[in-house]
C-alpha positions as CSV (number, residue, x, y, z in Angstrom):
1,X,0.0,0.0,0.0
2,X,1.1,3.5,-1.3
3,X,1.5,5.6,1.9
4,X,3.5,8.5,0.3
5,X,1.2,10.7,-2.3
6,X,2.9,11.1,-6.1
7,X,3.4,14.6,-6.8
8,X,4.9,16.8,-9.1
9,X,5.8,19.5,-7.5
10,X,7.2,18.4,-4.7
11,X,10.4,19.1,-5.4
12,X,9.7,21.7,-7.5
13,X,10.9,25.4,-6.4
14,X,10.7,29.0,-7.6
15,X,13.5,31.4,-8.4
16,X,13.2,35.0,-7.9
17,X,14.2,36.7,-11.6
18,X,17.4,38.8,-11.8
19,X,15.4,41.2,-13.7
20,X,14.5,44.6,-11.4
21,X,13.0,48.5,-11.1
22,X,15.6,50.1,-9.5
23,X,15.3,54.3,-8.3
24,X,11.8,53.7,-7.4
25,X,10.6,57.1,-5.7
26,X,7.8,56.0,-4.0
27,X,5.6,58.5,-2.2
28,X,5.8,58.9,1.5
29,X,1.6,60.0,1.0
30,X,-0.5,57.4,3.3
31,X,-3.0,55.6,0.9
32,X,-6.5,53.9,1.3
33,X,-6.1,50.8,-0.7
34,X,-3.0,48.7,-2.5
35,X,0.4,50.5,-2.9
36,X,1.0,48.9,-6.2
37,X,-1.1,48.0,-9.0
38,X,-0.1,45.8,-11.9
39,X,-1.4,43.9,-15.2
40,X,-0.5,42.0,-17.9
41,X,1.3,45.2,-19.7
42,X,2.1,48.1,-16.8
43,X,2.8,48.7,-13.1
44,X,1.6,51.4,-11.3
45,X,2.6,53.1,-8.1
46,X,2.6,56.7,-6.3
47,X,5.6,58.7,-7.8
48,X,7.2,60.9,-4.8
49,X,5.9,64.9,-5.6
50,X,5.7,68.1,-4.0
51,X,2.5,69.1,-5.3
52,X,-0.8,66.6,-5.8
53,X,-0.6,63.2,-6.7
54,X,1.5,61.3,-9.5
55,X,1.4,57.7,-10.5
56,X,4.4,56.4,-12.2
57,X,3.4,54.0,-15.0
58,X,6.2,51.4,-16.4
59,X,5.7,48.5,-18.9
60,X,5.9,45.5,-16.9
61,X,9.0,44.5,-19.2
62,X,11.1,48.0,-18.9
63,X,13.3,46.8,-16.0
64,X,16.5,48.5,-14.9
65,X,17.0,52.0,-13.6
66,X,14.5,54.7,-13.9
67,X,15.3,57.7,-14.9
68,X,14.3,60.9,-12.2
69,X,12.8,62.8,-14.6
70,X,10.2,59.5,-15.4
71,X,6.9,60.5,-17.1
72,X,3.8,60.3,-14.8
73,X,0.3,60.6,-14.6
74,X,0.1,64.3,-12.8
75,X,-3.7,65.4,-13.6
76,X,-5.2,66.0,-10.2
77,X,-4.4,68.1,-7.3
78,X,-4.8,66.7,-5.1
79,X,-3.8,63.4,-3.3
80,X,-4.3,60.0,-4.5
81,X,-6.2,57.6,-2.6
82,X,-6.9,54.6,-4.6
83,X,-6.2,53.4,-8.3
84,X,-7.1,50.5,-10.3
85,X,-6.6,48.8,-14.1
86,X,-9.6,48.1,-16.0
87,X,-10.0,44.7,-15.9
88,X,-11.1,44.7,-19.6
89,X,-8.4,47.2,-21.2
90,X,-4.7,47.1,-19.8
91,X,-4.3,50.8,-21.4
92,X,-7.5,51.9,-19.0
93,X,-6.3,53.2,-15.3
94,X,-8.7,54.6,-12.9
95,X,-7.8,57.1,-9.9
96,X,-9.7,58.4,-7.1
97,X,-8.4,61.7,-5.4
98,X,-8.4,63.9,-2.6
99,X,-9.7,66.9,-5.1
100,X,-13.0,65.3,-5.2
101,X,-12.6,63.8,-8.3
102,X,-12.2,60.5,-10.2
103,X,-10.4,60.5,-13.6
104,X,-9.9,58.1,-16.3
105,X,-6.8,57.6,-17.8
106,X,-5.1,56.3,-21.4
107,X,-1.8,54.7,-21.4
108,X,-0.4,54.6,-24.4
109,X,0.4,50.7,-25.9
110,X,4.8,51.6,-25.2
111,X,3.9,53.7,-22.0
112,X,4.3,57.2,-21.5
113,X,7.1,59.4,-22.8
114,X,5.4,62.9,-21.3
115,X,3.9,63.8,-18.5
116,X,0.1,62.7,-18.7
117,X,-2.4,65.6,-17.1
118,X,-5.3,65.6,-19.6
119,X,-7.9,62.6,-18.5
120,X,-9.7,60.6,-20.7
121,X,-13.2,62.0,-18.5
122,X,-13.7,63.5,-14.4
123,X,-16.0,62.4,-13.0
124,X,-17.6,64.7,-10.6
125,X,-20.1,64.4,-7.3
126,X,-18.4,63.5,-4.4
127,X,-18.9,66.3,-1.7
128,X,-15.1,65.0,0.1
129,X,-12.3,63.8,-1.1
130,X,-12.6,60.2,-2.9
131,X,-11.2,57.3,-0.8
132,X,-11.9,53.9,-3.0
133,X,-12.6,53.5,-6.8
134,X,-13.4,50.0,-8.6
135,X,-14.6,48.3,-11.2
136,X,-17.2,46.5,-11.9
137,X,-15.8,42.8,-13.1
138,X,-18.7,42.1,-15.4
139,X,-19.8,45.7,-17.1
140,X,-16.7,47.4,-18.5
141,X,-18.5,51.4,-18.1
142,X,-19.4,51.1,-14.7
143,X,-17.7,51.4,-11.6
144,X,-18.0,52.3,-7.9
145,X,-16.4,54.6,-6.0
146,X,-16.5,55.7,-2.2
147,X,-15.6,58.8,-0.4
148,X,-15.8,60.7,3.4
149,X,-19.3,62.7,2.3
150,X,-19.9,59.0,3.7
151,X,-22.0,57.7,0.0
152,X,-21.3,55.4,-2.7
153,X,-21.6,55.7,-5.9
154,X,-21.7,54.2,-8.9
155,X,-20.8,55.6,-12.3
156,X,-21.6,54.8,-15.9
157,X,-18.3,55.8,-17.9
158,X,-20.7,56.1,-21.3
159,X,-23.1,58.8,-19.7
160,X,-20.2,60.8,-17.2
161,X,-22.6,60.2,-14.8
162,X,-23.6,58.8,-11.2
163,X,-26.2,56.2,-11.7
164,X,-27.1,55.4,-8.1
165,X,-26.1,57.0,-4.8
166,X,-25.8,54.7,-1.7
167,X,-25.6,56.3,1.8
168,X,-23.2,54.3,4.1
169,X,-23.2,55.1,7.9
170,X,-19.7,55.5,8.7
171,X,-16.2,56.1,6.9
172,X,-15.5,53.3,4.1
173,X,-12.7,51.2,4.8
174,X,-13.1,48.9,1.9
175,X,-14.9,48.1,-1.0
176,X,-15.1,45.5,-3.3
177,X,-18.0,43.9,-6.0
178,X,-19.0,40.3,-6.4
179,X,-18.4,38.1,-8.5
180,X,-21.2,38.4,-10.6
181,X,-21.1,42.2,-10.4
182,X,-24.2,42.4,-9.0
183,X,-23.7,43.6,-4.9
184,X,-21.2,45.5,-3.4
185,X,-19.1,44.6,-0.2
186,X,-18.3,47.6,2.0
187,X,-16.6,47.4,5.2
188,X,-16.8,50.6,7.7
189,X,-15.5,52.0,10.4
190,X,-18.7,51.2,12.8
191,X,-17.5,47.5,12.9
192,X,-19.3,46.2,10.4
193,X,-19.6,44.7,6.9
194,X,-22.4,45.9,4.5
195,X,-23.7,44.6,1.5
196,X,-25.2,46.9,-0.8
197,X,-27.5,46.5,-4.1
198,X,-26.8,49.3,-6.2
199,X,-29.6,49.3,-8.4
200,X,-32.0,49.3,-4.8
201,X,-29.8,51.7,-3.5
202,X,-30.0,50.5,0.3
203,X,-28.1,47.8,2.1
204,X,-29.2,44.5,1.7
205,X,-27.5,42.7,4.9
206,X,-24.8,43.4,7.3
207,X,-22.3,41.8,9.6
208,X,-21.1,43.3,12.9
209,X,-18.1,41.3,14.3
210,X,-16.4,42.4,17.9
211,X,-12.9,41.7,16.9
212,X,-13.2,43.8,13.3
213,X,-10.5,46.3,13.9
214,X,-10.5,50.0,12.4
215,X,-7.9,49.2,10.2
216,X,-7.5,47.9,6.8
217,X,-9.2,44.8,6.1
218,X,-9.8,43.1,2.8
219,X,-12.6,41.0,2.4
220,X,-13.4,38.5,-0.3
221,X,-16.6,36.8,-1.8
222,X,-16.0,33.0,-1.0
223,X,-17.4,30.3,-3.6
224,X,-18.0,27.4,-1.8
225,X,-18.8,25.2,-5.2
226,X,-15.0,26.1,-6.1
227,X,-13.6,25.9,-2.7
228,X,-11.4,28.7,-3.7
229,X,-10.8,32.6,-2.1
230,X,-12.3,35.2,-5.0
231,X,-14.9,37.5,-5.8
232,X,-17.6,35.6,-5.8
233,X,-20.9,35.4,-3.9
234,X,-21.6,31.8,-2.6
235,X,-25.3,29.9,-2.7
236,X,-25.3,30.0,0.9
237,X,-25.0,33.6,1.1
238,X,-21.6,33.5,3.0
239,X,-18.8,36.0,2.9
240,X,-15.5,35.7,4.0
241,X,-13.6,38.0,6.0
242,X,-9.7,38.2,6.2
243,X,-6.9,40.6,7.7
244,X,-3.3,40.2,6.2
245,X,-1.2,42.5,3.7
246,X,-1.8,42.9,0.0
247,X,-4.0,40.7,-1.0
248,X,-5.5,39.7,2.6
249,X,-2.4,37.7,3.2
250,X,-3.3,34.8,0.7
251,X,-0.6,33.0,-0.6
252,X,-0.4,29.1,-1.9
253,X,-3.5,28.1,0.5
254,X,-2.4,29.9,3.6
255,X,-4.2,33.2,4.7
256,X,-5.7,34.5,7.5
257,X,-9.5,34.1,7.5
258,X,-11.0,35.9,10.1
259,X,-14.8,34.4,9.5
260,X,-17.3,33.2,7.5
261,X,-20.6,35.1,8.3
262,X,-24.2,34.1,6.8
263,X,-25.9,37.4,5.4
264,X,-28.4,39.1,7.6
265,X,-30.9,40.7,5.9
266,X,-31.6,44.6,7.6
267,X,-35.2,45.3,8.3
């Protein structure tokens, strides 16, 4: 009888490529969400500036030393809080800002070779400056945003526009959609995890927890069909909430699940 399990990759180990970004200037500027962004094509960071935020854009393959004088995305004035790739167009990047404002941006197919200030739209609405922006991983023209006038919205990119407007009760400490695109998960600073319908505009259900800290804390959809961690609502209505560093501190089946919490519907 077999008692050791064939596999292959046991022996199996990574390397970590020579290949590097070297002169990074990040920016000292406290941020809401992810520090670094990245997709098939470009990485994307905070530059280091003395007046409102940059984002340095490199193709993913451009390693080496960077030059001081690298071209950035400098359009707002203000801070940045939050940025994200479309996750239908590499070229697409989305940024949320202290200024009040979310812009769109086009990165050219080579990356940028001048300083980019002139967005592809602005969307405008938020009464205080933007904290999260997202979007949504089924319609490629819409996508949330959240901000300290303490709402939620979410924007159609085709009209320019806020569609729906979602008050939430306290300051947002995260955001994130389903899988399906269809709900939103927003965790705040009263403790507690709400799940919003944007097209109802109210919360659906919430979860209040007594050892949900104030802090940053990703959460994640959790499929139990796929036993896997993602954006995905389950048939059981469960959602699973985890504390770690980027990415919620999953890595190769370890992570730090904090609990799995059936939704309550609010009355």
């Amino acid at each position: 009888m077999k008692v050791v399990r064939d596999s292959k990759f046991r022996h199996v180990f990574g390397n970590a490529t020579k290949e590097n970004f070297q002169d990074l200037r990040l920016s000292s500027k406290p941020l809401e969400t992810t520090g670094i962004r990245g997709n098939a094509k470009f990485i994307c960071f905070p530059w280091e500036s003395g007046g409102g935020g940059t984002l340095a854009v490199i193709p993913s393959t451009k390693f080496g030393r960077l030059p001081r004088d690298l071209p950035l995305v400098a359009g707002h004035t203000g801070g940045i809080m939050d940025f994200e790739f479309s996750p239908f167009d590499d070229h697409l990047l989305l940024s949320a800002s202290e200024d009040l404002t979310l812009k769109l941006w086009q990165i050219p197919s080579d990356g940028l070779t001048q300083h980019l200030k002139d967005p592809l739209l602005t969307l405008e609405g938020h009464g205080k400056k933007v904290s999260f922006s997202t979007f949504n991983p089924c319609a490629s023209n819409i996508v949330a945003s959240t901000a300290f006038d303490l709402t939620c919205k979410v924007w159609n990119l085709t009209e320019q526009e806020a569609s729906f407007n979602i008050p939430v009760p306290e300051q947002v400490m995260h955001i994130k959609w389903n899988y399906t695109g269809s709900l939103l998960a927003l965790t705040c600073k009263d403790k507690k995890m709400h799940i919003v319908d944007p097209r109802q505009s109210k919360t659906l259900a919430h979860f209040s927890f007594a050892f949900f800290s104030t802090g940053l804390n990703v959460k994640e959809w959790y499929c139990i069909r796929t036993r896997s961690v993602g954006s995905c609502l389950c048939s059981g209505g469960l959602v699973l909430e985890t504390r770690g560093g980027v990415g919620g501190g999953y890595w190769a089946g370890f992570f730090l699940p904090r609990g799995f919490f059936p939704m309550v519907r609010d009355s």
